[in-house]
C-alpha positions as CSV (number, residue, x, y, z in Angstrom):
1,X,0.0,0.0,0.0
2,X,2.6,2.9,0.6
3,X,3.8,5.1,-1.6
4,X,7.3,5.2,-2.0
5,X,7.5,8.7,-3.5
6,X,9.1,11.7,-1.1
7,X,6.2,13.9,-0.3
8,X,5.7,17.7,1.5
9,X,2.6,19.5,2.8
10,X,3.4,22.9,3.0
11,X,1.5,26.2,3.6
12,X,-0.1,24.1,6.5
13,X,-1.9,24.7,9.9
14,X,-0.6,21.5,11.5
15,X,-2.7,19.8,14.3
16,X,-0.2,18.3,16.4
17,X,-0.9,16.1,19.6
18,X,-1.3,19.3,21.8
19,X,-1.1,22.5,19.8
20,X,-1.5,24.0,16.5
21,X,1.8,24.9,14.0
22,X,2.3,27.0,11.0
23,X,4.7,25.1,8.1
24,X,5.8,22.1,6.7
25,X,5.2,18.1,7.1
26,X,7.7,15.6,4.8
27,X,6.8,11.8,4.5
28,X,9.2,9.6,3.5
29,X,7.9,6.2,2.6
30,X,4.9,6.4,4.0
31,X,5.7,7.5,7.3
32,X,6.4,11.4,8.5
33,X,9.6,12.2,8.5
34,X,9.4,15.6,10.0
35,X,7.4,18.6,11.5
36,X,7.2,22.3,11.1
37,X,9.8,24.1,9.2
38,X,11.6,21.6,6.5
39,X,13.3,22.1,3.6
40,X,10.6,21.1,0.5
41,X,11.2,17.7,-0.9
42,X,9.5,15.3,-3.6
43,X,6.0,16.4,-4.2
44,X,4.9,19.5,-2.7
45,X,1.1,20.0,-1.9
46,X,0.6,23.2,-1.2
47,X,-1.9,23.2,1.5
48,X,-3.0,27.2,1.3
49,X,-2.9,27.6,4.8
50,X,-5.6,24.8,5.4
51,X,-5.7,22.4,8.4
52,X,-3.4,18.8,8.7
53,X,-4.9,16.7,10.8
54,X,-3.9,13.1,11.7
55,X,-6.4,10.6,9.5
56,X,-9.7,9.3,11.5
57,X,-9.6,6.3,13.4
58,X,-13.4,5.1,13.7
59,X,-13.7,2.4,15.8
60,X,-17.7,1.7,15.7
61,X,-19.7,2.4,12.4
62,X,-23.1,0.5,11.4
63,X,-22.6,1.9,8.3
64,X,-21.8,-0.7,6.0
65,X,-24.5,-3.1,6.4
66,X,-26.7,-0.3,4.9
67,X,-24.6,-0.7,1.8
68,X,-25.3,-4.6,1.7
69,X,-28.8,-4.6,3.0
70,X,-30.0,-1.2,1.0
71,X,-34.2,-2.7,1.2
72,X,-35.7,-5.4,3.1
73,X,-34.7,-8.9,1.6
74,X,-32.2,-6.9,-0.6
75,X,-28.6,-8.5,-0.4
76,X,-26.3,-6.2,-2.7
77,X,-23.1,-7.4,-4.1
78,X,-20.6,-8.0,-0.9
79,X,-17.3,-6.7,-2.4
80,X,-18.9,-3.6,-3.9
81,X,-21.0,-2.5,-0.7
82,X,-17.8,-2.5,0.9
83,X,-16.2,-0.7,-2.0
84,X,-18.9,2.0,-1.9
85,X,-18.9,1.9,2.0
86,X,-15.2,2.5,1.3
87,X,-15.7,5.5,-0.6
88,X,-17.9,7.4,1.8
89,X,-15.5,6.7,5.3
90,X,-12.5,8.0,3.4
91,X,-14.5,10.7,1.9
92,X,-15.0,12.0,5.6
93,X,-11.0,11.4,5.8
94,X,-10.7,8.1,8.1
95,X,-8.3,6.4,7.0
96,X,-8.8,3.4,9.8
97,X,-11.7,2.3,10.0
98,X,-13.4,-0.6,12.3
99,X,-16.5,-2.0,10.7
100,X,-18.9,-3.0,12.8
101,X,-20.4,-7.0,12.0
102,X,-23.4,-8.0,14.5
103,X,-23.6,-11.6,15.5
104,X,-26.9,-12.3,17.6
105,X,-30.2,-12.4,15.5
106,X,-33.5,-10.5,16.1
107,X,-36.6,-10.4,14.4
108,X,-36.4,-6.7,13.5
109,X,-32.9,-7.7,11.3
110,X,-31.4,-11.1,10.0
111,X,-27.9,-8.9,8.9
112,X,-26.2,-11.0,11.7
113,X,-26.3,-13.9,9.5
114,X,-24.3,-11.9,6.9
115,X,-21.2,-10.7,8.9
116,X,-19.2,-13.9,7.1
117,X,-20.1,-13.0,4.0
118,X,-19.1,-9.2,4.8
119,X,-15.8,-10.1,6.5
120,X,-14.5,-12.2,3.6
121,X,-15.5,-9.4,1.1
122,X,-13.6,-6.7,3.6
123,X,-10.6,-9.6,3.7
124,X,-10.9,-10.2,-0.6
125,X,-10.9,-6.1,-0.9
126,X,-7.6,-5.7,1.4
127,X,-5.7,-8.3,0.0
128,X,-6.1,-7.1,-3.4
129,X,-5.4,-3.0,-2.2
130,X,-9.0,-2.2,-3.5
131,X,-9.9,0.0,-0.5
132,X,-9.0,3.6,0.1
133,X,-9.2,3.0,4.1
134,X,-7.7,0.2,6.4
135,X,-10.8,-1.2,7.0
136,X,-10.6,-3.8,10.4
137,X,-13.7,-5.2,12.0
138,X,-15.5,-4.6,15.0
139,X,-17.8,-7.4,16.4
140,X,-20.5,-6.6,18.0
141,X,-22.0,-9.2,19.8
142,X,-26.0,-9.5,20.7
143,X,-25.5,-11.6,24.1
144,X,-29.2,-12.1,24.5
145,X,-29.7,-13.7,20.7
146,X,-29.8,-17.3,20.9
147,X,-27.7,-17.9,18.2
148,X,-25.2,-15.0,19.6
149,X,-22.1,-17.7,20.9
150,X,-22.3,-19.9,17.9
151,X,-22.1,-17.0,15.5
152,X,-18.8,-15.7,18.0
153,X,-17.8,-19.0,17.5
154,X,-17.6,-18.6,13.6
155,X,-16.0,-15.2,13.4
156,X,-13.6,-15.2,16.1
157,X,-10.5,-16.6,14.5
158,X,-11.0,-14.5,11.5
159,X,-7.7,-12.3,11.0
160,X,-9.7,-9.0,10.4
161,X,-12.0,-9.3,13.8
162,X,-9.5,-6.3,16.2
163,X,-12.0,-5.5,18.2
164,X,-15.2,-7.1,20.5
165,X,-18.3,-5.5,22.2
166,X,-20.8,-7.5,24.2
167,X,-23.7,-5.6,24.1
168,X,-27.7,-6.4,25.4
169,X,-30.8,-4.4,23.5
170,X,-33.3,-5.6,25.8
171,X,-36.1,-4.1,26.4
172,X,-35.9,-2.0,30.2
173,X,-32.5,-1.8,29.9
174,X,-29.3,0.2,29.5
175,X,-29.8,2.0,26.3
176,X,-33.6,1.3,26.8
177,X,-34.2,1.7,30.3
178,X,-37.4,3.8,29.4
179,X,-40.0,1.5,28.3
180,X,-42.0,4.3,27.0
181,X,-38.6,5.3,24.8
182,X,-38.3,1.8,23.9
183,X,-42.0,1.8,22.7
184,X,-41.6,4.5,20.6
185,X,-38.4,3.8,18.9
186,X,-39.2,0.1,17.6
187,X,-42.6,1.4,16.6
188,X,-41.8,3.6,14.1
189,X,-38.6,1.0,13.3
190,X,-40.3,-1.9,12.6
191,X,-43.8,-1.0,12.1
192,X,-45.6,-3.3,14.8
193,X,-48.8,-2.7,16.3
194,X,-49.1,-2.0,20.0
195,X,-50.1,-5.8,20.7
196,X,-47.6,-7.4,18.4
197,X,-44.7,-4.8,20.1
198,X,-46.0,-6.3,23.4
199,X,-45.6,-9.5,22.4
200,X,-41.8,-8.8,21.4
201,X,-41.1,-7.1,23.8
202,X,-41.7,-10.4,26.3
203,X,-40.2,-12.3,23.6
204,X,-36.8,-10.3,24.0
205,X,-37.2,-10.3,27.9
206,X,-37.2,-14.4,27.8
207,X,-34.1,-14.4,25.8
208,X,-32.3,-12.3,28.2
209,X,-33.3,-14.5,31.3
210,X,-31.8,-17.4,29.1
211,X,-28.9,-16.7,27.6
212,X,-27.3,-13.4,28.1
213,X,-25.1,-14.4,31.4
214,X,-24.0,-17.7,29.6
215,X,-23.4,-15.7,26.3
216,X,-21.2,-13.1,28.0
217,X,-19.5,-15.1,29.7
218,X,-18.6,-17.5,26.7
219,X,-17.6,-14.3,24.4
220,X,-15.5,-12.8,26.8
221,X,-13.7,-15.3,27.3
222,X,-13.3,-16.0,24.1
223,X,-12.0,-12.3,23.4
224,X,-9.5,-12.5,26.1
225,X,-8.1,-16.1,24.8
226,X,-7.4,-14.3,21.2
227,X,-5.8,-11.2,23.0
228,X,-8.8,-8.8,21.3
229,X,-9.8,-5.8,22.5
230,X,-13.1,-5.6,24.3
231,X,-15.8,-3.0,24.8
232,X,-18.6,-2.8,26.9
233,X,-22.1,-1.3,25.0
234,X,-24.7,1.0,26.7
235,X,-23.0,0.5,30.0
236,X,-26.3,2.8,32.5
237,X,-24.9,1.9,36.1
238,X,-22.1,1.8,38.2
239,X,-22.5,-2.2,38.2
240,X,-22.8,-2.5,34.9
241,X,-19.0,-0.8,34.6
242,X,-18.2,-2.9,37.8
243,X,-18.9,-6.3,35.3
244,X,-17.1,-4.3,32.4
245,X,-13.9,-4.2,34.3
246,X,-14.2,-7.7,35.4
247,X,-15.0,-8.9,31.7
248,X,-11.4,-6.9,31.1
249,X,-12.8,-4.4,29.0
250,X,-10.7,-1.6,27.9
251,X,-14.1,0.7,26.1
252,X,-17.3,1.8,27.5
253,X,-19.0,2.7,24.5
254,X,-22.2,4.6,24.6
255,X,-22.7,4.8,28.5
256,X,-26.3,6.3,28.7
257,X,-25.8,8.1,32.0
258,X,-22.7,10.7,33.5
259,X,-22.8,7.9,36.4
260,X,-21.7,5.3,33.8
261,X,-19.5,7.4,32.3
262,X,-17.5,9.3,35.4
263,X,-17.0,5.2,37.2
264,X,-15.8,3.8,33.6
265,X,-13.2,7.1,33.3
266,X,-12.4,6.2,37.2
267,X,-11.3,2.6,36.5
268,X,-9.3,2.9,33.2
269,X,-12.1,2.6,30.5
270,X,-12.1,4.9,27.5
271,X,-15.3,6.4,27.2
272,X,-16.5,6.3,23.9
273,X,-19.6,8.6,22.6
274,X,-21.1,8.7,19.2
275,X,-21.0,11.9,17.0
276,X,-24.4,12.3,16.0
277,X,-25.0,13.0,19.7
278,X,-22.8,15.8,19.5
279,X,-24.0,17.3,16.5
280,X,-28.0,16.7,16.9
281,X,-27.2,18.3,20.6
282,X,-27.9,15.0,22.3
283,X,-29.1,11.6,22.3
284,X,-31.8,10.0,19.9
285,X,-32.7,7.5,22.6
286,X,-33.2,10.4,25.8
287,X,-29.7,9.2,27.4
288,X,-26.6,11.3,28.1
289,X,-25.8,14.1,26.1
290,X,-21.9,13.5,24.5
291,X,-21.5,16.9,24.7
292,X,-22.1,17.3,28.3
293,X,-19.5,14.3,29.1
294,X,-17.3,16.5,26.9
295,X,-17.7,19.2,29.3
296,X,-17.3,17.4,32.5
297,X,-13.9,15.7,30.9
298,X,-15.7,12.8,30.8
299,X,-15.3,12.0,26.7
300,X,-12.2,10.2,25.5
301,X,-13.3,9.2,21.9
302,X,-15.5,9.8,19.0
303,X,-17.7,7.6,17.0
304,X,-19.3,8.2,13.7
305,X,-21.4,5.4,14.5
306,X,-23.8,5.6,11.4
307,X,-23.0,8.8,10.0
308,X,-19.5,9.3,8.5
309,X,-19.2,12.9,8.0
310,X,-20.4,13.5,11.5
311,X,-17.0,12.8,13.0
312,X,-15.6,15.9,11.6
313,X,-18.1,18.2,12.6
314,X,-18.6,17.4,15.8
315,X,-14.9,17.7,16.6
316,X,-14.8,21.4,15.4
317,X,-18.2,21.7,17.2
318,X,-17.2,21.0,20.1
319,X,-13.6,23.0,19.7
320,X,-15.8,25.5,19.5
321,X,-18.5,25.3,22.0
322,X,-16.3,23.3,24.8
323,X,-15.1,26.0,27.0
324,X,-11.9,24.3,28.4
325,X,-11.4,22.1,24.6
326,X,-9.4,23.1,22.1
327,X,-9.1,21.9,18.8
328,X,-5.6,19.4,19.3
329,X,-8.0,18.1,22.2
330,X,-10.7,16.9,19.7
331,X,-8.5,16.1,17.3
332,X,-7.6,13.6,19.7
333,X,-11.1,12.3,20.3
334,X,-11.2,10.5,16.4
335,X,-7.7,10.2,16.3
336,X,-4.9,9.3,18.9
337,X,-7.2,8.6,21.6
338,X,-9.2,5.5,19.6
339,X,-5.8,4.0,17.8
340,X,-4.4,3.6,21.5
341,X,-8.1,2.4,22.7
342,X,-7.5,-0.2,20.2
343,X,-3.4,-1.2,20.4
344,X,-3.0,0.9,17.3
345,X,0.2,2.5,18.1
346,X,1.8,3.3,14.9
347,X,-1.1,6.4,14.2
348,X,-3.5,8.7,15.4
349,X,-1.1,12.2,15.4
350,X,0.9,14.2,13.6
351,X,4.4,13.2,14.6
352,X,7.6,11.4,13.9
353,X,8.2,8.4,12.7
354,X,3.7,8.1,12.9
355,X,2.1,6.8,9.3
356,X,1.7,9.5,7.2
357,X,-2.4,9.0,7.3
358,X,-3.2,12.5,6.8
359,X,-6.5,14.7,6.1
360,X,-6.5,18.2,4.3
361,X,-9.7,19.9,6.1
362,X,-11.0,23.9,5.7
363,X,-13.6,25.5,7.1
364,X,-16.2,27.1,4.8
365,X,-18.8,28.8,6.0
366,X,-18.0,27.5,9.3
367,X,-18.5,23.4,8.2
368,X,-15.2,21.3,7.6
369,X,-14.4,20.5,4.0
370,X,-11.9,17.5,3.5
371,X,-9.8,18.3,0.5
372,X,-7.6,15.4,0.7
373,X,-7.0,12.1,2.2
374,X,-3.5,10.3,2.4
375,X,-2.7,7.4,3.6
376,X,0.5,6.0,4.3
377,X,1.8,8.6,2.0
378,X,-0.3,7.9,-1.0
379,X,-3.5,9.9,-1.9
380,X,-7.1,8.0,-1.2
381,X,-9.1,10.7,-1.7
């Protein structure tokens, strides 16, 4: 994948790790081989005075199984949803990118059945350098399904999986501790009348009692025996981060309450939050608002969750609205902060001897523009 060519950004406003420079950035085979004033080399881009910023590290997006499932009972081509799922993440200039593959059935989506098909086609399109982004996968694992384990069981040893939540969508709790927001979300999601959403909702209630301890147990364990990284999901209470630090989980993602939040920060957990949250001003589902954690220092990293270009804004969002955050500091949030959540220590900042996965952004009109996307030296976008 890199491009051996010598290569120099100039005319730039650099985004380092904790401040903001004026002048040059050289990359030598694919990596950067130096910071601020350099003498001009190779290729010179000629940057205008617009932003550098270390390439986006998502670590949770949902949106590729959009791209493979566009209609109900629609199943697109594998290899070219993930080419055109492709297109859009480096678009929004990430340039790693974890794609998030459900195992766990439910009646309200039967994609969990597909995340082989979608890991061999993400596998097929690496090997062959098809794909702008490093794309990794994220797997997200339904403990309450009945089939979650045995679908674990078939992805696990797959070179691509990086990176394991254990997460619970039952009804009454974590991210649906209101029944009454429950109600209304799967309503107008899956069309059900009020007795047939009754009837699921007991349904889902009965699958919890029987398998989600047993399921939990089994995945984690399985995560910790391949040395993968492991998130909790929709983490409410102070007990539910008490079992996530147990389980050996290094993530909180989505905690729907500061409580969750403040006790997953206190025992080592990175707190993830998505970017929609931040830029819709809160969360879809009534829980904590991103922006607020952000505040209270309670935010480590960003995810775009099912909305690419959302990563971008909200960092400059909240640069700007964040009294004590500046814009290194949210930089950090899709950046350095998620390629160390994950063991990804060769990116995530504007340094030394760091890949060269770099993002050409200017504000117009107040909204961030990408205007190019390296990475490892060579131009993706």
């Amino acid at each position: 994948m890199p491009d051996s060519r010598n290569l120099t950004f100039a005319n730039a406003r650099i985004v380092a790790r904790d401040r903001i420079l004026e002048g040059e950035v050289t990359v030598e085979d694919g990596r950067i081989a130096a910071v601020g004033a350099a003498a001009a080399h190779g290729v010179v881009e000629d940057l205008g005075g617009d932003f550098l910023l270390p390439g986006l590290v998502e670590l949770h997006t949902d949106h590729l199984e959009p791209h493979f499932t566009p209609r109900p009972k629609v199943r697109w081509n594998p290899l070219a949803a993930v080419l055109a799922h492709d297109a859009q993440i480096a678009g929004a200039g990430i340039t790693t990118v974890f794609d998030a593959l459900r195992v766990g059935g439910d009646v309200d989506s039967d994609i969990a059945s597909d995340a082989e098909v979608l890991a061999q086609a993400i596998g097929r399109a690496g090997a062959a350098d098809m794909l702008r982004a490093e794309h990794l996968v994220h797997l997200r694992c339904e403990v309450s399904a009945a089939d979650a384990l045995t679908g674990f069981e078939r992805m696990k040893t797959r070179p691509e999986v990086r990176l394991i939540s254990v997460m619970d969508h039952t009804p009454g709790q974590r991210q649906f501790v209101s029944m009454d927001a429950y109600r209304t979300y799967y309503m107008g999601k899956s069309g059900m009348t009020a007795a047939e959403l009754e009837d699921y909702i007991a349904m889902r209630q009965e699958q919890h009692r029987r398998y989600a301890a047993d399921h939990r147990r089994g995945i984690v364990a399985g995560a910790r025996d391949r040395g993968i990284a492991l998130a909790s999901h929709d983490d409410a209470t102070e007990g539910h981060v008490a079992e996530a630090v147990a389980d050996g989980a290094a993530i909180a993602e989505f905690p729907t309450t500061r409580e969750a939040a403040a006790a997953a920060q206190r025992h080592g957990l990175k707190v993830l939050m998505g970017a929609p949250n931040v830029v819709l001003g809160g969360s879809h589902s009534g829980n904590v608002a991103a922006a607020d954690l952000a505040a209270g220092g309670l935010l480590d990293i960003l995810s775009s969750d099912y909305v690419p270009c959302s990563l971008l804004q909200a960092v400059f969002q909240l640069a700007d609205e964040v009294a004590d955050m500046d814009l290194p500091a949210a930089v950090r949030l899709v950046s350095l902060n998620p390629a160390q959540a994950a063991g990804l220590d060769d990116r995530g900042e504007v340094a030394e001897g760091r890949r060269a996965d770099l993002i050409r952004v200017r504000l117009t009109e107040g909204h961030p523009v990408v205007r190019g996307v390296w990475r490892e030296g060579r131009r993706v976008a």
